[in-house]
C-alpha positions as CSV (number, residue, x, y, z in Angstrom):
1,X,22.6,16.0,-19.1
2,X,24.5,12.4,-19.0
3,X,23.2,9.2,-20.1
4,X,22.3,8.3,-16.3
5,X,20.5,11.0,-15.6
6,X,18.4,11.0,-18.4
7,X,17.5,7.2,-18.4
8,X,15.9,8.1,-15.0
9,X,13.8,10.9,-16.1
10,X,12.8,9.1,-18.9
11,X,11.5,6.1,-16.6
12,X,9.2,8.1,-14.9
13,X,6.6,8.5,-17.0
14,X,6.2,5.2,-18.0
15,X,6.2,4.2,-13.8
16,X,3.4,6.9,-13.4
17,X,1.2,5.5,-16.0
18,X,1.5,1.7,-14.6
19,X,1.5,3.0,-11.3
20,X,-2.2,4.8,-12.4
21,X,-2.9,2.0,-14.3
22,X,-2.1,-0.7,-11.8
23,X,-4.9,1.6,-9.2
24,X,-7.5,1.4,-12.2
25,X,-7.6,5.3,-11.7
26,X,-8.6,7.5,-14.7
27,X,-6.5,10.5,-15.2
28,X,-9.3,12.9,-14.9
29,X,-9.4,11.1,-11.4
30,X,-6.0,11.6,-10.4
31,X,-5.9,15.4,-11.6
32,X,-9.2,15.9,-9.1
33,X,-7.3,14.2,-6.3
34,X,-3.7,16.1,-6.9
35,X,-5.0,19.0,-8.4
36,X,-2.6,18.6,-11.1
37,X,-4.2,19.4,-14.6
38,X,-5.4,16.8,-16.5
39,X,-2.8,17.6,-19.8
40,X,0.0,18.0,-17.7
41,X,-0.6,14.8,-15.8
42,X,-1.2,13.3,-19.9
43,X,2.2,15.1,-20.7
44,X,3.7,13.6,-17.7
45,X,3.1,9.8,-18.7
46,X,4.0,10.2,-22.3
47,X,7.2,11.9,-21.3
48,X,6.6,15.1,-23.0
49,X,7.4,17.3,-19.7
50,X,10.1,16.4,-17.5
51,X,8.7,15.8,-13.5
52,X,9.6,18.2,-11.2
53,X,9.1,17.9,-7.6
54,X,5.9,20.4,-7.1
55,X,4.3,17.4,-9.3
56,X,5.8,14.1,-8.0
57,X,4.9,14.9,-4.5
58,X,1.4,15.1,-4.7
59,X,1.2,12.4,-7.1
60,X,3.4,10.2,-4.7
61,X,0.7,11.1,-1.9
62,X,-2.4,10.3,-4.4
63,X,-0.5,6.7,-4.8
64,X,0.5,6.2,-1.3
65,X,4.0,5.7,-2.2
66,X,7.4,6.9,-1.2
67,X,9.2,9.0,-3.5
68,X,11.8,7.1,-4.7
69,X,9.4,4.1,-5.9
70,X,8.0,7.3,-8.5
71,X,12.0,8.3,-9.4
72,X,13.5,4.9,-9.0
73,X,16.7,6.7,-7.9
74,X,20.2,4.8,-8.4
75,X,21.5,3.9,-5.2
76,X,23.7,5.7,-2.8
77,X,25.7,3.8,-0.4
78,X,22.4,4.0,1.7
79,X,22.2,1.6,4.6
80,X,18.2,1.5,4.7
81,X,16.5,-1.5,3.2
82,X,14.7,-0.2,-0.1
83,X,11.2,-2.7,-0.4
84,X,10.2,-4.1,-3.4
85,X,6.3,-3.5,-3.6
86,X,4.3,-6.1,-5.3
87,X,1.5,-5.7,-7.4
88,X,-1.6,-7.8,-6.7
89,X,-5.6,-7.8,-7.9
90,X,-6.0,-4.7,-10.0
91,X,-5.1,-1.8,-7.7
92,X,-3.5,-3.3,-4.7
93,X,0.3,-3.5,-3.9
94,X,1.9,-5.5,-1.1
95,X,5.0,-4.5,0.6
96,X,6.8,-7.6,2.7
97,X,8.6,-5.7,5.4
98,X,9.8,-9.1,6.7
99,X,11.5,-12.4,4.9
100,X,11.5,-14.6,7.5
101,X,9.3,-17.7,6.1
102,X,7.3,-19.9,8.8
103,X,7.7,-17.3,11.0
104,X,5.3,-13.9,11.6
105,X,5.1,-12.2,8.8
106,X,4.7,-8.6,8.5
107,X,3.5,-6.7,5.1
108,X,2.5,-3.4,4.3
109,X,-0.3,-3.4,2.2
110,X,-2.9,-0.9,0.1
111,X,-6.1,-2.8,-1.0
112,X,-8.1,-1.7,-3.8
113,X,-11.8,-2.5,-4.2
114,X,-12.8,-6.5,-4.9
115,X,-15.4,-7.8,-3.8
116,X,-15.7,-10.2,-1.0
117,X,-14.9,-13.9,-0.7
118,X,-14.7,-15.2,2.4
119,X,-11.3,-17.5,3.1
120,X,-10.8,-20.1,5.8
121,X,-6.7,-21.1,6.5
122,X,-4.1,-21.8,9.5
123,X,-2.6,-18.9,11.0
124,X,-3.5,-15.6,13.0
125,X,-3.7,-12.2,11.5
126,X,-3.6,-8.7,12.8
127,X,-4.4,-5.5,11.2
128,X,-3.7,-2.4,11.7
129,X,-5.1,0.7,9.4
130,X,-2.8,3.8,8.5
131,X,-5.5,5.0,6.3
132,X,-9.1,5.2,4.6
133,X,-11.1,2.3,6.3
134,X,-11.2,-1.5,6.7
135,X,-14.5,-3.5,6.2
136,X,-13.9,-6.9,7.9
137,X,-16.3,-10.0,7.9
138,X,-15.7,-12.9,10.2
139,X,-18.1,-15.3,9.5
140,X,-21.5,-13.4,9.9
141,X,-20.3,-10.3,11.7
142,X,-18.7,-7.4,9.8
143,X,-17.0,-4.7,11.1
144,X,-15.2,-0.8,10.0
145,X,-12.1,-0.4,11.3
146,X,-10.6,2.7,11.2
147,X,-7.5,4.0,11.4
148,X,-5.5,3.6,14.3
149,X,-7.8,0.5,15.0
150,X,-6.7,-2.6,15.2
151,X,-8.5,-6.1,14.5
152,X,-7.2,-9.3,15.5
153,X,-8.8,-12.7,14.5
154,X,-8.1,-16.5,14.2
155,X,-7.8,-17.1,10.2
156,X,-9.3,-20.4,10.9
157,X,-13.0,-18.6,11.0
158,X,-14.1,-18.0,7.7
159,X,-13.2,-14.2,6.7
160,X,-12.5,-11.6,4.4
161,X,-10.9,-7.8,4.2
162,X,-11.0,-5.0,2.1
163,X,-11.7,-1.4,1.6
164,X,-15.1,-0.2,3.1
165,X,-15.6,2.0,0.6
166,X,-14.5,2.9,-3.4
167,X,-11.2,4.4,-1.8
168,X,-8.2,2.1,-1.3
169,X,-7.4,1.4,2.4
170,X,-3.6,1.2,4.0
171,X,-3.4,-1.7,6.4
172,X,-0.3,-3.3,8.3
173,X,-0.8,-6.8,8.1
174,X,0.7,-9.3,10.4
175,X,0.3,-12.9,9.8
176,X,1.6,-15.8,11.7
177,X,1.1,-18.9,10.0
178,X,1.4,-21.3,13.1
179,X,-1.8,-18.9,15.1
180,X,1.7,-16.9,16.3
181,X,0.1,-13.9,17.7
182,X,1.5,-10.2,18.5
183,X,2.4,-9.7,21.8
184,X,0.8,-6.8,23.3
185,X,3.4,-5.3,26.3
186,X,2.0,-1.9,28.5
187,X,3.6,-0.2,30.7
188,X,4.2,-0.4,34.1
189,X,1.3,-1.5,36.0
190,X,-0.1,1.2,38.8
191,X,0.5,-1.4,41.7
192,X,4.6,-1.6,41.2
């Protein structure tokens, strides 16, 4: 095996075990939600088994992330953008999938459990959930979305967002800093 090749493998185990950590899962957790045993998944981290793809798969699925953020492959002359995830509170990662600064910003996001504190600030949001489900407060109301629900508000009402339940939720987030909303085009109207 060359030098390359192994420096990879040997990096996974240590991303797994942050990646874990980062979520605030236990591994007895993770093995109930991959069905993966518990020693292998232990064996795994500590880099005493080498990964194969029957185990990355389902643990890429448990973390909601793509592949390559578990292998941190070397790059290939690939013409897609590869994001850099950020890690946030305890559990959450934020994915800018735009750099443009003062303009609408767009960011995939997986939010963890914390508990509520309402915010007030310029700008408009929109949010869109891929999966698990929303809890929203504006000001007294509070709402679930779901996914494939959207919820748009002012950010200049007092609000908050976060998972509705102990499972993380997967949002798209778009924020426009100057109340810049999404424009919402149909099709054609019936009448043309």
């Amino acid at each position: 095996m060359d030098a390359e090749l192994a420096e990879i493998l040997d990096g996974i185990g240590p991303r797994l075990r942050a990646l874990r950590r980062d979520r605030g899962l236990t591994l007895e957790a993770l093995a109930d939600d991959t069905g993966i045993s518990l020693s292998t998944l232990s064996r795994l981290e500590s880099g005493k088994r080498r990964p194969t793809l029957d185990l990355l798969i389902p643990l890429a699925r448990a973390h909601r992330v793509a592949l390559d953020q578990l292998v941190a492959a070397p790059a290939t002359g690939d013409p897609r953008v590869h994001l850099e995830p950020r890690r946030r509170e305890r559990g959450s990662v934020l994915v800018p999938l735009t750099q443009y600064p003062g303009r609408v910003q767009v960011f995939k996001q997986v939010l963890a459990h914390r508990e509520p504190k309402l915010v007030a600030h310029a700008g408009y949001e929109w949010l869109y959930v891929l999966a698990g489900e929303l809890r929203l407060i504006l000001g007294e109301r509070e709402f679930t979305v779901r996914p494939g629900e959207v919820a748009e508000f002012d950010t200049s009402e007092p609000h908050w967002f976060g998972p509705a339940e102990a499972d993380a939720v997967e949002i798209l987030h778009l924020f426009g800093p100057h109340g810049d909303q999404a424009v919402i085009r149909t099709g054609p109207s019936a009448t043309s």
